[in-house]
C-alpha positions in Angstrom: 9.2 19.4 10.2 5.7 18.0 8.5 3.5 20.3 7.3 1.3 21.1 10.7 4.5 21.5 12.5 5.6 24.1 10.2 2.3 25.7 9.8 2.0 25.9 13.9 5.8 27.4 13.9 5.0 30.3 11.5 1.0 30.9 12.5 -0.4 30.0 9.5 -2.6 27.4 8.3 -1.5 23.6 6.7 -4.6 25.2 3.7 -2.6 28.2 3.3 1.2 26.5 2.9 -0.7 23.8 0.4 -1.5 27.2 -1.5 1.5 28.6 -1.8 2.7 25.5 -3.1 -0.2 25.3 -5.9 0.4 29.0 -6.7 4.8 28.7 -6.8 4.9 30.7 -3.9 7.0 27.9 -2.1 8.8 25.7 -3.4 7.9 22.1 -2.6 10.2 20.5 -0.1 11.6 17.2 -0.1 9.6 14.2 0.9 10.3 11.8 3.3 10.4 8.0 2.3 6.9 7.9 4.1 5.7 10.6 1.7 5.3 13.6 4.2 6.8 16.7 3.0 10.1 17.5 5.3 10.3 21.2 6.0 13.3 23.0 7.2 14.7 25.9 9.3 15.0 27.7 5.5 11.2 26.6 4.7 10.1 28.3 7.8 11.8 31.8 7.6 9.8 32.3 3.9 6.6 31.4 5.5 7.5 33.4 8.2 8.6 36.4 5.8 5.7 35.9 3.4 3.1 35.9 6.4 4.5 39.3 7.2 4.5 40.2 3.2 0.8 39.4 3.3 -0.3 41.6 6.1 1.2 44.7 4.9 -1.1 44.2 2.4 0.9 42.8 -0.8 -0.6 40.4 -3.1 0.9 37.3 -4.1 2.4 38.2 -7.4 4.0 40.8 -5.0 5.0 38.6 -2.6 6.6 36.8 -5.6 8.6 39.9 -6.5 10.3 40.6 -3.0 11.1 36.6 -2.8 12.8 36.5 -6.4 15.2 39.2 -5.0 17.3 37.9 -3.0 19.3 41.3 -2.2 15.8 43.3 -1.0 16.2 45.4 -3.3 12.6 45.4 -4.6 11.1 45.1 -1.4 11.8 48.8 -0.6 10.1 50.0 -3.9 7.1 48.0 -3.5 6.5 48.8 0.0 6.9 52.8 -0.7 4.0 51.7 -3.3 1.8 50.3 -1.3 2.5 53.0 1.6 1.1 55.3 -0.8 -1.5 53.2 -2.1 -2.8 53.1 1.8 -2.1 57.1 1.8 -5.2 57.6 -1.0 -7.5 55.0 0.5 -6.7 57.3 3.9 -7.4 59.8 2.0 -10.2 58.6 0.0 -11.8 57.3 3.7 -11.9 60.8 5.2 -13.5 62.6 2.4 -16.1 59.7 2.4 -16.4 60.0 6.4 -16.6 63.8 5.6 -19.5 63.5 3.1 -21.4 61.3 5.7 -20.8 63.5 8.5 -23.1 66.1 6.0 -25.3 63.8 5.7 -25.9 62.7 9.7 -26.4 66.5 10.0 -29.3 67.0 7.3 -32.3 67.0 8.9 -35.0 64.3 7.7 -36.0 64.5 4.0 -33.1 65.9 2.7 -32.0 65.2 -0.7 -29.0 62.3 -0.2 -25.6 62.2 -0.7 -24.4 64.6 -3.9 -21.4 65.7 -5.6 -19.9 69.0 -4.5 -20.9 71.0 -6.7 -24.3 70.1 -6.2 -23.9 70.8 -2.6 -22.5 74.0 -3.1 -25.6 75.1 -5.1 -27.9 73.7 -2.7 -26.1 75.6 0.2 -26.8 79.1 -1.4 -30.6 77.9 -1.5 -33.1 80.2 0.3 -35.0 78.4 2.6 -38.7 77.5 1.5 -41.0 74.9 2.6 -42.9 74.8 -1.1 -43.8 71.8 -2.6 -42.3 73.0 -6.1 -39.2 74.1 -4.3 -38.4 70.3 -3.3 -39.3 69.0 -6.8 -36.6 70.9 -8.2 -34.4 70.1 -5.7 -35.3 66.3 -6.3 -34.6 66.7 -10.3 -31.7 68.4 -9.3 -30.2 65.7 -7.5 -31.2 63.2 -10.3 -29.5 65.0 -12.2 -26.7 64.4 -10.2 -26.4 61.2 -10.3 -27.3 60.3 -13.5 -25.4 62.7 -15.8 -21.9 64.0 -16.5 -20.9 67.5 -17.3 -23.2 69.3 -14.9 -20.9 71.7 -12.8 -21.6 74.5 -15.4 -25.1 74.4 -14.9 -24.9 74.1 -11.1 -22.8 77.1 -11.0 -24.9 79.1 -13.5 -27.8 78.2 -11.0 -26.2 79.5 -8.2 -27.4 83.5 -8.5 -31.2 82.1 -9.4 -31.4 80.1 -6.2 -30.7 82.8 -4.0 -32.8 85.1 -5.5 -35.9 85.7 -3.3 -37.5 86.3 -6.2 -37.7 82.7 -7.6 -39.0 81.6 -4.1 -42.2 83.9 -5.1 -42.5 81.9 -8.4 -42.3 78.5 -6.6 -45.4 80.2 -4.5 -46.9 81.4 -7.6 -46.8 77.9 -8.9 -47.8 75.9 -5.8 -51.1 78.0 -5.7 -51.7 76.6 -8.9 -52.5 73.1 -7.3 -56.3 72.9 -7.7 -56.4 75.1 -10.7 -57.8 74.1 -14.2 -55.3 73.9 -17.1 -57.5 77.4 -18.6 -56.2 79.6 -15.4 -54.9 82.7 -16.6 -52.2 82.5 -14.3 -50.7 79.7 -16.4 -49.1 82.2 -19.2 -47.9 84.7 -16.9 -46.6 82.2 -14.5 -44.7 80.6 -17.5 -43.3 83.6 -19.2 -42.2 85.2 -15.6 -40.2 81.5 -15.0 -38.6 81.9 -18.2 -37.3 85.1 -18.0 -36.0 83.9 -14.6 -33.7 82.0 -16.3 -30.2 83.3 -16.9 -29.0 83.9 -20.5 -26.1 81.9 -20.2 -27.9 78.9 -19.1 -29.4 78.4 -22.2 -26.0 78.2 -24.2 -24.9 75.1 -21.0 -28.0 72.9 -21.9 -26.8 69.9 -24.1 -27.7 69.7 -27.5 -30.3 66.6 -26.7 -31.8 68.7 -24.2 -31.8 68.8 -20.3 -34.2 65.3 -20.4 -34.2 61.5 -21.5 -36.8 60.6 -23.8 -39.7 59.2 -21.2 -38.7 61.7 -18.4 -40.5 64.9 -19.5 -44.2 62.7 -19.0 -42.8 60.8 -15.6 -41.6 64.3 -14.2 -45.2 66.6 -15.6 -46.9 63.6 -13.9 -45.7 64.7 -11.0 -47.5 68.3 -11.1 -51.6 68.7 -10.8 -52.6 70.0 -14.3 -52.0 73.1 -13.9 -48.5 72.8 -12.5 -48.0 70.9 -15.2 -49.2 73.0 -17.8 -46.3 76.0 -16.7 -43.3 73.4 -16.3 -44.2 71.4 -19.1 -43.8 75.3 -21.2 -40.7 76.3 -19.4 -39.3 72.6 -20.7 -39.6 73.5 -24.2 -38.3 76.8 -24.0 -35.4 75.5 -21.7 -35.0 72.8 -24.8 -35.4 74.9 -27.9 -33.2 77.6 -26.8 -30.6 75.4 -25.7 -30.8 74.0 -29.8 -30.1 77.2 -30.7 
């Protein structure tokens, strides 16, 4: 058989048997005085067995392995790996569907796709619509993303969130919106917020603080003056505590 015959016979391609002969996946046959390759009946059932190799899902250098042993032997052990190589992407695919099945059901504005611990602390969230409230909620989620080592905190969090309470002090804090940075609801405001905080908190916060250098001015910005003034003070008590 020449190589179209062949490539017809097995379903694949003439590109794909040239391949395998580049990458010593086949061996290259005998050539005819003409110089076209002269496949046979043998040529045909390793295409034919590689072809199936392939769309199990093996790779080459796999398909390699199984063909270097003649008795099979090999076959079964690397077909029990990738069966459990599929089992985790399986696996791996319905927690992913899962997570975006939360999402489809958040209504419009909601934060995006976080880890589960996150989620977890957002869940036991009292429901507010304050401005301040969704700021945290964005840092949190920042957060998030961008840092390592932050289940502690999420679950030391979890008591303060629910607390009606600290929906009050998000109220407190939005009313500050068209106040001066001299309003003597700034100190009280700040020492309330700080107090809010739970003891153990303090000991979670990193050594380098809860911020990267740059963030503390991009976040106050954020905030009228005012606003700004109380969260920029609960920041440095949230960092020098955690120091020490």
């Amino acid at each position: 058989m020449r190589i179209g015959e062949i490539a017809a016979l097995v379903g694949l391609t003439t590109r794909a048997i040239r391949h395998y002969h580049h990458v010593g996946l086949l061996p290259e046959p005998e050539r005819r005085p003409n110089g076209y390759r002269a496949y046979s009946v043998r040529d045909a059932v390793l295409l034919a067995r590689v072809r199936r190799l392939t769309e199990l899902g093996l790779g080459l250098d796999e398909v390699r392995d199984v063909l270097a042993d003649d008795a099979g032997r090999e076959l079964t052990e690397i077909l029990e790996e990738l069966d459990a190589d599929l089992a985790r992407q399986e696996a791996d695919i319905r927690e992913r569907r899962g997570r975006l099945g939360a999402l489809l059901a958040e209504p419009p504005g909601a934060t995006g796709p976080v880890s589960p611990a996150l989620a977890a602390l957002l869940a036991q969230a009292l429901r507010t619509d304050s401005p301040s409230a969704a700021k945290d909620r964005e840092y949190l989620t920042l957060l998030d993303a961008t840092s390592t080592g932050n289940q502690e905190i999420f679950g030391l969090l979890g008591t303060l969130v629910a607390d009606p309470a600290v929906v009050e002090l998000y109220e407190r804090l939005d009313a500050l919106g068209d106040a001066t940075t001299d309003d003597p609801r700034i100190a009280p405001l700040a020492a309330d917020l700080v107090a809010a905080v739970p003891e153990e908190l303090f000991a979670a916060i990193p050594e380098d603080g809860v911020v990267v250098t740059g963030f503390r001015e991009a976040l106050l910005a954020e905030y009228t003056p005012a606003q700004a003034e109380v969260v920029g003070r609960l920041m440095e008590v949230l960092v020098e505590r955690g120091r020490g």
